[in-house]
mmCIF entry with sequence, helices, sheets and N, C-alpha, C, O atoms, coordinates in Angstrom:
data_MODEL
# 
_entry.id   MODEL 
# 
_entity.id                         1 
_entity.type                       polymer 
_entity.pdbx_number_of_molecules   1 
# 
_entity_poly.entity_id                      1 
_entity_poly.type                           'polypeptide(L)' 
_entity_poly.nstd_linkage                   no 
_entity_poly.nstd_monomer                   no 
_entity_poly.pdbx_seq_one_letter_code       
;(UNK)(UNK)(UNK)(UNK)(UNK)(UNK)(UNK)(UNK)(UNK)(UNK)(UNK)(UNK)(UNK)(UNK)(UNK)(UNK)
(UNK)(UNK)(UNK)(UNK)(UNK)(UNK)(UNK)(UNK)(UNK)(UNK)(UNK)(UNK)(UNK)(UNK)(UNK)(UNK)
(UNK)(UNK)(UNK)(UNK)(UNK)(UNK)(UNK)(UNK)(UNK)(UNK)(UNK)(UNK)(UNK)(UNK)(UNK)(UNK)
;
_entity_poly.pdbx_seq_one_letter_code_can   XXXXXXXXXXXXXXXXXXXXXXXXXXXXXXXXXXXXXXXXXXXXXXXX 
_entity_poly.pdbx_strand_id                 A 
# 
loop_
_entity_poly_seq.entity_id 
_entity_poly_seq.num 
_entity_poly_seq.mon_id 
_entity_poly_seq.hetero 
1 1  UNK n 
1 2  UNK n 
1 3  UNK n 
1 4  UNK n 
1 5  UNK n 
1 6  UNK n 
1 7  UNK n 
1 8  UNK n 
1 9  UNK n 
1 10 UNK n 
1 11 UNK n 
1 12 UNK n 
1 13 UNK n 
1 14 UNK n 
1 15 UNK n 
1 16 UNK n 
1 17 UNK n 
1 18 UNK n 
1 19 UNK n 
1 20 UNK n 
1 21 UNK n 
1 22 UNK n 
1 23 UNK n 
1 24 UNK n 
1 25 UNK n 
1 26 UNK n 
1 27 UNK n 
1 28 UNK n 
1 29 UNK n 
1 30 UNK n 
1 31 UNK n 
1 32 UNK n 
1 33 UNK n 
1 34 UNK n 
1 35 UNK n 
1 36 UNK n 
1 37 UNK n 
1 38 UNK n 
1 39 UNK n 
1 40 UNK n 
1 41 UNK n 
1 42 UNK n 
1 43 UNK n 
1 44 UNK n 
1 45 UNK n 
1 46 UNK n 
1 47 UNK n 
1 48 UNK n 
# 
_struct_asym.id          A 
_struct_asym.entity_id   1 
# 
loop_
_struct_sheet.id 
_struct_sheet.type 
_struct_sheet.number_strands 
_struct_sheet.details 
AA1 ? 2 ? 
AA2 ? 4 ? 
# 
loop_
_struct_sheet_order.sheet_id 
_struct_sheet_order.range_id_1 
_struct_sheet_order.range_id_2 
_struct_sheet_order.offset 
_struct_sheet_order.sense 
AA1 1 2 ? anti-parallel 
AA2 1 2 ? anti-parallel 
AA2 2 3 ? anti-parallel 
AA2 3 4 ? anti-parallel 
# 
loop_
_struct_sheet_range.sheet_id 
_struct_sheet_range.id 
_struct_sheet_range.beg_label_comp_id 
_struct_sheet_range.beg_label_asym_id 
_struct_sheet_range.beg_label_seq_id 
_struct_sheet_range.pdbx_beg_PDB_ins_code 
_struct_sheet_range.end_label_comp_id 
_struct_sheet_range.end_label_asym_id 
_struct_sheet_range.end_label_seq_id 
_struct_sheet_range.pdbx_end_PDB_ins_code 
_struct_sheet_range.beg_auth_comp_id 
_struct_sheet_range.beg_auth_asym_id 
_struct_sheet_range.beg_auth_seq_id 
_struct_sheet_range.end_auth_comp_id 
_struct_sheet_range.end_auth_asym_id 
_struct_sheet_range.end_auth_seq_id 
AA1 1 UNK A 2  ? UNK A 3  ? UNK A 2  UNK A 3  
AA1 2 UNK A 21 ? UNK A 22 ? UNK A 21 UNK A 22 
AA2 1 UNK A 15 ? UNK A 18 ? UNK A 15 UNK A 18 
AA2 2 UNK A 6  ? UNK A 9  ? UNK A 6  UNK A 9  
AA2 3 UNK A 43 ? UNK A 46 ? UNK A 43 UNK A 46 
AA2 4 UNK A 30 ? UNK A 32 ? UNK A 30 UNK A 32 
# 
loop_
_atom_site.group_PDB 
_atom_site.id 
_atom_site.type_symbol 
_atom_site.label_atom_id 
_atom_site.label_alt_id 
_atom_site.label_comp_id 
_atom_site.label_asym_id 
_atom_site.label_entity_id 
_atom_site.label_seq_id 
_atom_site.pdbx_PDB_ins_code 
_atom_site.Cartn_x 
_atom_site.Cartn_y 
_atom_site.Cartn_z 
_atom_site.occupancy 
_atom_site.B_iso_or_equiv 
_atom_site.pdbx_formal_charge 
_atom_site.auth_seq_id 
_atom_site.auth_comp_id 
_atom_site.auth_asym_id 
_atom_site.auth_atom_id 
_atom_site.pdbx_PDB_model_num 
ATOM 1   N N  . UNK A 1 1  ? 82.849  122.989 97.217  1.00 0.00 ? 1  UNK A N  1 
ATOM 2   C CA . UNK A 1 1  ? 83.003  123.942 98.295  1.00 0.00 ? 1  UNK A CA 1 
ATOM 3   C C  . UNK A 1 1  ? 83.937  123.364 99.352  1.00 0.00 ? 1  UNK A C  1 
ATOM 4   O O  . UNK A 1 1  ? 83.961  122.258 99.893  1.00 0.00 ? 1  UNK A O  1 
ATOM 5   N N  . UNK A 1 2  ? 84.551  124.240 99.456  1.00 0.00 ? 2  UNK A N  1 
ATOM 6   C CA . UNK A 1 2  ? 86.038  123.813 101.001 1.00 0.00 ? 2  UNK A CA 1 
ATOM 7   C C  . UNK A 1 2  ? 85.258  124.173 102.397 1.00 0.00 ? 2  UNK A C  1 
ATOM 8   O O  . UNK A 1 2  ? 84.380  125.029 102.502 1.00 0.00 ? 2  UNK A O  1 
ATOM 9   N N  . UNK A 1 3  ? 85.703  123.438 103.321 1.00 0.00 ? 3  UNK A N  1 
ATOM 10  C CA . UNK A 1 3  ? 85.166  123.850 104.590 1.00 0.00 ? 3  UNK A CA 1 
ATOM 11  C C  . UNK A 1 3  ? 87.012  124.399 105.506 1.00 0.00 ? 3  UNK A C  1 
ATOM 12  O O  . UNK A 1 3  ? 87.866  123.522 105.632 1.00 0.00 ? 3  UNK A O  1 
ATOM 13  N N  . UNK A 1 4  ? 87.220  125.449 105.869 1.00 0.00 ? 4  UNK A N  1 
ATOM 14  C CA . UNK A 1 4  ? 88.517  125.377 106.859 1.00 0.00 ? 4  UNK A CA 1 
ATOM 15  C C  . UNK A 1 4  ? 88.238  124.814 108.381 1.00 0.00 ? 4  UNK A C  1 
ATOM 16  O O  . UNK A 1 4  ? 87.383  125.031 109.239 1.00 0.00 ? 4  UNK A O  1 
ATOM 17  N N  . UNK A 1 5  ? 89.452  123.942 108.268 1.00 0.00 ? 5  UNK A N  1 
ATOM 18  C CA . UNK A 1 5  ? 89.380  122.852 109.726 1.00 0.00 ? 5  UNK A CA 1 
ATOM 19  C C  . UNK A 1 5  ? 90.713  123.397 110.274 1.00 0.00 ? 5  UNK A C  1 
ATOM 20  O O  . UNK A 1 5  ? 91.703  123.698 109.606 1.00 0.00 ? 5  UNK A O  1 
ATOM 21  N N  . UNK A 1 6  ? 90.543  123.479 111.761 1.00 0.00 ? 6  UNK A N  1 
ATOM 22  C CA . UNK A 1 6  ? 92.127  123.639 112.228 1.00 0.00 ? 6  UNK A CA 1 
ATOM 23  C C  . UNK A 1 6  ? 92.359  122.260 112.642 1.00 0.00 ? 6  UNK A C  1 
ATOM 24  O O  . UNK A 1 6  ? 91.508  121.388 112.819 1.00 0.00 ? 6  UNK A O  1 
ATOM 25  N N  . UNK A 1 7  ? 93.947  122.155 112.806 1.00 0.00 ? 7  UNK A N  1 
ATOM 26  C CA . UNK A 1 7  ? 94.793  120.813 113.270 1.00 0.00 ? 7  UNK A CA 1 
ATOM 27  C C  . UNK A 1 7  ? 95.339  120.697 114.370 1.00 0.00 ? 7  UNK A C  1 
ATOM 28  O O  . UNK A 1 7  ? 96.343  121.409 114.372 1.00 0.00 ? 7  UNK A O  1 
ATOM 29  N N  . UNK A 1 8  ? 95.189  120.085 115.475 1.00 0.00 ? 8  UNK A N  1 
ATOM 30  C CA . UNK A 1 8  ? 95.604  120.301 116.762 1.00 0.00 ? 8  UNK A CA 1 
ATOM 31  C C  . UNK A 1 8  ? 96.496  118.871 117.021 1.00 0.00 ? 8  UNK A C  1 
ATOM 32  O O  . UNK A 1 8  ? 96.151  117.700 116.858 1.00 0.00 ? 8  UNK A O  1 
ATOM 33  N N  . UNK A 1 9  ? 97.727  119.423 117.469 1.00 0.00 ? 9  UNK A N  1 
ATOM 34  C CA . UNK A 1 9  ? 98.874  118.198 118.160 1.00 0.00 ? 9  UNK A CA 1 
ATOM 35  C C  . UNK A 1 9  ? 98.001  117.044 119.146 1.00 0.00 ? 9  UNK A C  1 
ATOM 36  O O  . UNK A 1 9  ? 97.279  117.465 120.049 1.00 0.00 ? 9  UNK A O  1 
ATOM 37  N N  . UNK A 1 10 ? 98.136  115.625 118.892 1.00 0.00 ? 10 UNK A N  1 
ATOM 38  C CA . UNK A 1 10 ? 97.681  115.077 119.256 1.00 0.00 ? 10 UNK A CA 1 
ATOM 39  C C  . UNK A 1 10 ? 98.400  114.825 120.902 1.00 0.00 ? 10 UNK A C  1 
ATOM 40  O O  . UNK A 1 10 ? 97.726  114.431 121.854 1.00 0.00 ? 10 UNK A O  1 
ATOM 41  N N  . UNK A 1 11 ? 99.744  115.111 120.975 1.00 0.00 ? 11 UNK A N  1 
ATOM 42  C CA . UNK A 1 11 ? 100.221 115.004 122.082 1.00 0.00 ? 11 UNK A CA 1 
ATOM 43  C C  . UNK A 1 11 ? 100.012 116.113 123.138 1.00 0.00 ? 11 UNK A C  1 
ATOM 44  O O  . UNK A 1 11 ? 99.645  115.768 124.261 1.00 0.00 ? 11 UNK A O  1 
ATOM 45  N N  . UNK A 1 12 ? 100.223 117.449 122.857 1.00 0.00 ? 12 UNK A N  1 
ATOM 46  C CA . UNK A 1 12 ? 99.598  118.397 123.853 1.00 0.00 ? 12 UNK A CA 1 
ATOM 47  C C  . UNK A 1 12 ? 98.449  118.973 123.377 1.00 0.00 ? 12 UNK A C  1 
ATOM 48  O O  . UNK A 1 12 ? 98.298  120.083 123.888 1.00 0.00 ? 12 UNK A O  1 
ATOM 49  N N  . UNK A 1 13 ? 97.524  118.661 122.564 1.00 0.00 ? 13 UNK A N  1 
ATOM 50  C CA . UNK A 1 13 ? 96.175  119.474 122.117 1.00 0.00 ? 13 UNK A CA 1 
ATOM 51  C C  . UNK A 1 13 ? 96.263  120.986 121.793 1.00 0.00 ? 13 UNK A C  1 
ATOM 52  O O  . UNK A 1 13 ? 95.285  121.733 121.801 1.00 0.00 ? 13 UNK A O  1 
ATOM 53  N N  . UNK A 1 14 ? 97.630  121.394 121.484 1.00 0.00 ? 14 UNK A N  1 
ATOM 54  C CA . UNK A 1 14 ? 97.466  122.781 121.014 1.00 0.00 ? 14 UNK A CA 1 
ATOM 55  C C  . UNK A 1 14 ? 97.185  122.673 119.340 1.00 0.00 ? 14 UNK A C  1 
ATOM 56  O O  . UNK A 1 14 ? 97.485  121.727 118.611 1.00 0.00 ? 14 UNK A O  1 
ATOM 57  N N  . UNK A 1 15 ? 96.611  123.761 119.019 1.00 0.00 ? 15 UNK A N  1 
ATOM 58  C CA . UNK A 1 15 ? 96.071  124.139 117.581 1.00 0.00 ? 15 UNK A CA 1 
ATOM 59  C C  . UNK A 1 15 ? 97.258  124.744 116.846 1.00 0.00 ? 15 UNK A C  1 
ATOM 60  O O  . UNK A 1 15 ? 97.487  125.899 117.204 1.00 0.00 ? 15 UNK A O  1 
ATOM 61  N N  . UNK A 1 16 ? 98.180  124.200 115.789 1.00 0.00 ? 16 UNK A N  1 
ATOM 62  C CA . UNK A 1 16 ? 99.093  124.577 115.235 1.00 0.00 ? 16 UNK A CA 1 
ATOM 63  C C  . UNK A 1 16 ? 98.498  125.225 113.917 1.00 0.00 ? 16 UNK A C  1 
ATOM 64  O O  . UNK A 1 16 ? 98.648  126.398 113.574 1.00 0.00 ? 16 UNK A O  1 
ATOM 65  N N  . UNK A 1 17 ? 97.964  124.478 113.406 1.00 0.00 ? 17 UNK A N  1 
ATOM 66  C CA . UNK A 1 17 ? 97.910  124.556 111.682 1.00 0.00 ? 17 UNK A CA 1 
ATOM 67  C C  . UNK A 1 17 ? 96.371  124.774 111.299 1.00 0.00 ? 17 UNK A C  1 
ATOM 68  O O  . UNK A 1 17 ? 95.527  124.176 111.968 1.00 0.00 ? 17 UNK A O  1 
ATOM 69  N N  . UNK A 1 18 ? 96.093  125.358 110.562 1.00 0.00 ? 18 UNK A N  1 
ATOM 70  C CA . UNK A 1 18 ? 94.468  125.228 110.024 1.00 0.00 ? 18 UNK A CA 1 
ATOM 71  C C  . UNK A 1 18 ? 94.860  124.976 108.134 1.00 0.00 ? 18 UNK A C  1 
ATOM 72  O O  . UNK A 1 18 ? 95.747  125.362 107.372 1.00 0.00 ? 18 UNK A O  1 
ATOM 73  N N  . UNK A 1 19 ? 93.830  124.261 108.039 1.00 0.00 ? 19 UNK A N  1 
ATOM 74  C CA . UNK A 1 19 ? 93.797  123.740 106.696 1.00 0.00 ? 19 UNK A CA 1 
ATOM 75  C C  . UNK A 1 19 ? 92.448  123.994 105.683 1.00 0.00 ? 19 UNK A C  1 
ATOM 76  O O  . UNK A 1 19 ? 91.839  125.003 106.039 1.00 0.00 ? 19 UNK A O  1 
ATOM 77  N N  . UNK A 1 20 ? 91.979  123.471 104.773 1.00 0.00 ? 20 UNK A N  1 
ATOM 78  C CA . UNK A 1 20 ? 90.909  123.396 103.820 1.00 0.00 ? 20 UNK A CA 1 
ATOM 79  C C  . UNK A 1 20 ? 90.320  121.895 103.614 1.00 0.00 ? 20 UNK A C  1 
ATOM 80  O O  . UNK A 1 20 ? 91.039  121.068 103.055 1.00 0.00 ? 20 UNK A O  1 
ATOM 81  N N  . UNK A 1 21 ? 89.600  121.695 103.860 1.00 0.00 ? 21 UNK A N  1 
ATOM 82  C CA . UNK A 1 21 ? 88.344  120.610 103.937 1.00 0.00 ? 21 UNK A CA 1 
ATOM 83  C C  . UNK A 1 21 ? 87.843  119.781 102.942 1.00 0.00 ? 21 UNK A C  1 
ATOM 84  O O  . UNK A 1 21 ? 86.883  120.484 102.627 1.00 0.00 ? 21 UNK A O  1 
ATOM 85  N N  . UNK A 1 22 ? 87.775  118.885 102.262 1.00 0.00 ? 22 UNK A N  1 
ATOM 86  C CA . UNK A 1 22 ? 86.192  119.362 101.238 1.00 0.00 ? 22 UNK A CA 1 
ATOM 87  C C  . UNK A 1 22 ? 85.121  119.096 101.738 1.00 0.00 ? 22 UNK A C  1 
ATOM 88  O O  . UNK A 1 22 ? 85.056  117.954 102.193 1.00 0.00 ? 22 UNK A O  1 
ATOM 89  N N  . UNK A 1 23 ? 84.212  119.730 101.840 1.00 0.00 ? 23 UNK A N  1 
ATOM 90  C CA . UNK A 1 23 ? 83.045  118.985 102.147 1.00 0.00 ? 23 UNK A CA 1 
ATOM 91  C C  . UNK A 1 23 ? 82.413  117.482 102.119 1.00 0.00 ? 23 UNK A C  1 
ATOM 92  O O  . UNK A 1 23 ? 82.353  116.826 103.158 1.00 0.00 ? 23 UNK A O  1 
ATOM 93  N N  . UNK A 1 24 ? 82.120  117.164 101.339 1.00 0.00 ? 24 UNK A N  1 
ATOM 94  C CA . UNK A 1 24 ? 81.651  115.863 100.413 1.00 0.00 ? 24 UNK A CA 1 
ATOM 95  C C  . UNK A 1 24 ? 82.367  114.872 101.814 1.00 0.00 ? 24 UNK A C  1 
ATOM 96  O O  . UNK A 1 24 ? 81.508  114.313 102.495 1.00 0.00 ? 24 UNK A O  1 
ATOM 97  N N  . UNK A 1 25 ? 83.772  114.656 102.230 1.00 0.00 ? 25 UNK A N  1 
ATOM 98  C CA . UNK A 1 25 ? 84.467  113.617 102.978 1.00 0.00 ? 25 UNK A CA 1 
ATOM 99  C C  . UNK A 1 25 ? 83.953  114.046 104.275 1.00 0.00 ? 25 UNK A C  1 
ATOM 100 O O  . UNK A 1 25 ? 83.705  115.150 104.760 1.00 0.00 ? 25 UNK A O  1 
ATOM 101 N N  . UNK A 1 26 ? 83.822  112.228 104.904 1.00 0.00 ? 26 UNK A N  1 
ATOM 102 C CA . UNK A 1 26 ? 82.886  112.818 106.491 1.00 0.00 ? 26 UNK A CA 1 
ATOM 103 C C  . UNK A 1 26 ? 84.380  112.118 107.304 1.00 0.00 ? 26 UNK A C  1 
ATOM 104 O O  . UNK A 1 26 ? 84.416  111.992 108.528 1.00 0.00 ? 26 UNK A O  1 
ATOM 105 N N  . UNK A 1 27 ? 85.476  111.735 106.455 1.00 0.00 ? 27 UNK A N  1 
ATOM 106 C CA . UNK A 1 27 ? 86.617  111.128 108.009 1.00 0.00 ? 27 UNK A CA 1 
ATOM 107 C C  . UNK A 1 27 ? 87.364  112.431 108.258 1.00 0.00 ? 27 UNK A C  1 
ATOM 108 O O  . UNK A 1 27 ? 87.323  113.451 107.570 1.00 0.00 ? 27 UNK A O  1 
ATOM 109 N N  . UNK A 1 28 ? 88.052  112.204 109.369 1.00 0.00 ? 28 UNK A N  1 
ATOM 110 C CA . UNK A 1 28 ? 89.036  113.357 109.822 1.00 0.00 ? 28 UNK A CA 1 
ATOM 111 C C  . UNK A 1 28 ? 90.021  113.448 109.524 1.00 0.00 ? 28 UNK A C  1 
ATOM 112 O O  . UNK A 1 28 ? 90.494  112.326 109.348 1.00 0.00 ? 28 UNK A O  1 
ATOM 113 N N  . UNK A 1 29 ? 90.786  114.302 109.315 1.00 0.00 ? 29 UNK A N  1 
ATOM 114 C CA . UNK A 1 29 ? 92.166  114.731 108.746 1.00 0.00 ? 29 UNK A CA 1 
ATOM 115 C C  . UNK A 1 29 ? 93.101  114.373 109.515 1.00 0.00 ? 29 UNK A C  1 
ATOM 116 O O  . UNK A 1 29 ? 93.184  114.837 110.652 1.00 0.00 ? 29 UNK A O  1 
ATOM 117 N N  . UNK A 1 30 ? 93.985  113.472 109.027 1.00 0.00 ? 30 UNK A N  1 
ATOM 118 C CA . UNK A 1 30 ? 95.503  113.460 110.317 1.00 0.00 ? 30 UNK A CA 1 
ATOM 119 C C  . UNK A 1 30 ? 96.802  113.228 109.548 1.00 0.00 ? 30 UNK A C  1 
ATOM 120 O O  . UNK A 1 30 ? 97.087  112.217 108.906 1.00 0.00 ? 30 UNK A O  1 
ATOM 121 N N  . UNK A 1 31 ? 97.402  114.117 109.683 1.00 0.00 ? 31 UNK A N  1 
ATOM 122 C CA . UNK A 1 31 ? 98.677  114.593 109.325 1.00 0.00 ? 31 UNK A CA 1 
ATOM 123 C C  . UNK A 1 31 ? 99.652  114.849 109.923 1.00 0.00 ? 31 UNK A C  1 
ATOM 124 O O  . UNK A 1 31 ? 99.614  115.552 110.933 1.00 0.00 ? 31 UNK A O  1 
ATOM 125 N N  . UNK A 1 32 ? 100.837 114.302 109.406 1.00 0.00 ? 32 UNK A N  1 
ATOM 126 C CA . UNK A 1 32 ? 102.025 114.417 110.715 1.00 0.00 ? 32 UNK A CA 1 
ATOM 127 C C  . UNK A 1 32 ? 102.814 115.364 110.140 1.00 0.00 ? 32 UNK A C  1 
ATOM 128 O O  . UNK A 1 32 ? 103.465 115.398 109.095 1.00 0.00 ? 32 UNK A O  1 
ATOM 129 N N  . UNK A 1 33 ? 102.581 116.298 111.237 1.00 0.00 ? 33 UNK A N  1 
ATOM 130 C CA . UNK A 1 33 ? 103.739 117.935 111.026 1.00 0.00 ? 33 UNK A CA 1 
ATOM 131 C C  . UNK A 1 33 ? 104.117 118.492 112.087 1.00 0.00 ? 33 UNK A C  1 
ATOM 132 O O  . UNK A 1 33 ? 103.383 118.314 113.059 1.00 0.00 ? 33 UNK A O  1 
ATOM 133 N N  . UNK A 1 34 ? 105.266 119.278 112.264 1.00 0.00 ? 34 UNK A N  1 
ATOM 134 C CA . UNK A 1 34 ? 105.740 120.083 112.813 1.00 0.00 ? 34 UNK A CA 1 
ATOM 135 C C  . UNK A 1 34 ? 105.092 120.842 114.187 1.00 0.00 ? 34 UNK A C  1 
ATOM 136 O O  . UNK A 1 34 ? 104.671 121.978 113.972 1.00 0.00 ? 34 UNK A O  1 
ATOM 137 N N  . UNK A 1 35 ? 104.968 120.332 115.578 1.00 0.00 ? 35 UNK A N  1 
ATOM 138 C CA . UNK A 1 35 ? 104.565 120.717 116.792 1.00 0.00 ? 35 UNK A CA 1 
ATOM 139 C C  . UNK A 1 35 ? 105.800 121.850 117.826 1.00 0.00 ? 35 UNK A C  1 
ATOM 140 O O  . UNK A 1 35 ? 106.510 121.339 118.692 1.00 0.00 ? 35 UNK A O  1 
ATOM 141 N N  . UNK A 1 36 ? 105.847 123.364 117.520 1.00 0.00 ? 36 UNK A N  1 
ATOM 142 C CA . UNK A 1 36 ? 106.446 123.818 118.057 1.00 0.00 ? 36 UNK A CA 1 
ATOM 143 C C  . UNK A 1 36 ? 106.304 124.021 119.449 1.00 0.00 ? 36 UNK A C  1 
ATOM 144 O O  . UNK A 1 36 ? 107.156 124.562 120.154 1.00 0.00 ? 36 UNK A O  1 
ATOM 145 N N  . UNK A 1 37 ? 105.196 123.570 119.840 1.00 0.00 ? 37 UNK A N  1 
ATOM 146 C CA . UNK A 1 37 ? 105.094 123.498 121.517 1.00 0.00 ? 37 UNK A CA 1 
ATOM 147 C C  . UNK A 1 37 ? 106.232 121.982 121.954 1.00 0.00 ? 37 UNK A C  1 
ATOM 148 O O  . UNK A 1 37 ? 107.193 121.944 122.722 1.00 0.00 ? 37 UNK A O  1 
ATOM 149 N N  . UNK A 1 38 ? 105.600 120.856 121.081 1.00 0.00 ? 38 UNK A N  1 
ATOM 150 C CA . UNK A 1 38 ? 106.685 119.712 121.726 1.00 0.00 ? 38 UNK A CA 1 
ATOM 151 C C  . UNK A 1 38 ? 107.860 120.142 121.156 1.00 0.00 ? 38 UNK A C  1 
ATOM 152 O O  . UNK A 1 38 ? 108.691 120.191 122.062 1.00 0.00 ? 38 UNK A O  1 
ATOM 153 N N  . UNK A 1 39 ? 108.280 120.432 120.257 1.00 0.00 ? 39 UNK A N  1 
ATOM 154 C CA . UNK A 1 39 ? 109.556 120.538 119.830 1.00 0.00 ? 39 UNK A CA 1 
ATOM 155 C C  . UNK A 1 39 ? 109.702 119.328 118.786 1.00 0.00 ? 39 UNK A C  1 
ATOM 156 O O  . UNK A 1 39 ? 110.737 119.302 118.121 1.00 0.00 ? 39 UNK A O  1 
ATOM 157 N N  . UNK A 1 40 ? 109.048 118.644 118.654 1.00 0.00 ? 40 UNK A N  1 
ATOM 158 C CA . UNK A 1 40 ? 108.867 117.311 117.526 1.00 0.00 ? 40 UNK A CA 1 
ATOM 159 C C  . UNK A 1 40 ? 107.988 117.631 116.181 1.00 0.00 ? 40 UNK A C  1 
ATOM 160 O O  . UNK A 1 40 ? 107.385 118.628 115.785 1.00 0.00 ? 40 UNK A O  1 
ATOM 161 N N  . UNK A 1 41 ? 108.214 116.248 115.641 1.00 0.00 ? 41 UNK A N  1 
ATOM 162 C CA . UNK A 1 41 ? 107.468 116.042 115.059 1.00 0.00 ? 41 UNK A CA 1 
ATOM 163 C C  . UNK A 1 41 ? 106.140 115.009 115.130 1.00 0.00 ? 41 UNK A C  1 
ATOM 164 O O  . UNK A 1 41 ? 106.422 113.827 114.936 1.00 0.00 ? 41 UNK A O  1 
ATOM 165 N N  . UNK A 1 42 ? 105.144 115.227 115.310 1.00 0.00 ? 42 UNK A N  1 
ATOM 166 C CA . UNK A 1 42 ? 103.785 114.244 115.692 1.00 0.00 ? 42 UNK A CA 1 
ATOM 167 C C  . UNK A 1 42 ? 102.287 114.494 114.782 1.00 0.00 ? 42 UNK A C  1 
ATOM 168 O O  . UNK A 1 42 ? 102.045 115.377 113.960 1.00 0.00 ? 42 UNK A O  1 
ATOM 169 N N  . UNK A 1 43 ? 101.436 113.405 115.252 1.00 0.00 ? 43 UNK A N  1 
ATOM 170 C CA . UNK A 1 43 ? 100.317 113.708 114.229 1.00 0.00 ? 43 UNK A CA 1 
ATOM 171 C C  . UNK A 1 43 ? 99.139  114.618 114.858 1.00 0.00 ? 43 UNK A C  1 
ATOM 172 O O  . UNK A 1 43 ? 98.659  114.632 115.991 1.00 0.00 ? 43 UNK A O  1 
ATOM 173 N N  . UNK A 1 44 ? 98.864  115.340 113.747 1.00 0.00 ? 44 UNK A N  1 
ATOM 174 C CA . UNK A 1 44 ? 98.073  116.529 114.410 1.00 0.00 ? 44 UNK A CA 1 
ATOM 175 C C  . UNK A 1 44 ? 96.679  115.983 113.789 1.00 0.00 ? 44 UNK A C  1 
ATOM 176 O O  . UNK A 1 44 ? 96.873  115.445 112.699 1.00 0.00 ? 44 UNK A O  1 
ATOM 177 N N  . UNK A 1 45 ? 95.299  115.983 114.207 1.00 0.00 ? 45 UNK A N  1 
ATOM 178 C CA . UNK A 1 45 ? 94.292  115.982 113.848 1.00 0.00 ? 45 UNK A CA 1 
ATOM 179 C C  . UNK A 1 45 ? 93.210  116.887 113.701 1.00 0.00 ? 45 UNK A C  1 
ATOM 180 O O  . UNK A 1 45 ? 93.193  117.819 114.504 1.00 0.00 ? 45 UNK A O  1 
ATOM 181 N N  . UNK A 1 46 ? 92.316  116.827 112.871 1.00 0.00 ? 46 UNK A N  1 
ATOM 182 C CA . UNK A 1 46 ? 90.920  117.415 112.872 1.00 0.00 ? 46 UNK A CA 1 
ATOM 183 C C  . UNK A 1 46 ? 90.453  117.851 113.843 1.00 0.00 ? 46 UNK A C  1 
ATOM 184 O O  . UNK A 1 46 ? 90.168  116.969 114.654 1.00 0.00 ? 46 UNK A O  1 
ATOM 185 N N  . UNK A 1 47 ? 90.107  119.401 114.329 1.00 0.00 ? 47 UNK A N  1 
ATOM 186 C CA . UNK A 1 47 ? 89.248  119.337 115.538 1.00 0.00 ? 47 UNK A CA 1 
ATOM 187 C C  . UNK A 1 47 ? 87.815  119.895 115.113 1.00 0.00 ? 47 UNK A C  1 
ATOM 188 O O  . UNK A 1 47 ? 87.518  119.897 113.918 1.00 0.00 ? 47 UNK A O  1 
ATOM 189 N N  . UNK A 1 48 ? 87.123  120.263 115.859 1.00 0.00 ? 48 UNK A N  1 
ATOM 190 C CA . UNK A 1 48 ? 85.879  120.462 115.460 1.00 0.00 ? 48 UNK A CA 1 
ATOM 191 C C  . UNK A 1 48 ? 85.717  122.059 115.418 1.00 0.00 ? 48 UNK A C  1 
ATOM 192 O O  . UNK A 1 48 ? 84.646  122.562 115.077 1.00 0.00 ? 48 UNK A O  1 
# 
């Protein structure tokens, strides 16, 4: 079973991206993509 998590820019805390989960894993997701608020590229994380 998938859980959906959204991904929020670690530099301004906006919510860009939402993703798919699996359950079973208890660490957080961090992935570096595309922040159209900064205009960069930075790592976005797991929010709750």
């Amino acid at each position: 079973m998938r859980k959906k998590v959204a991904l929020a820019c670690s530099v301004c805390q906006s919510r860009n991206y939402t993703t798919d989960k699996n359950t079973n894993s208890s660490e957080r997701i961090e992935i570096k993509k595309f922040c159209k608020t900064c205009g960069s590229h930075t790592l976005h994380r797991e929010t709750k």
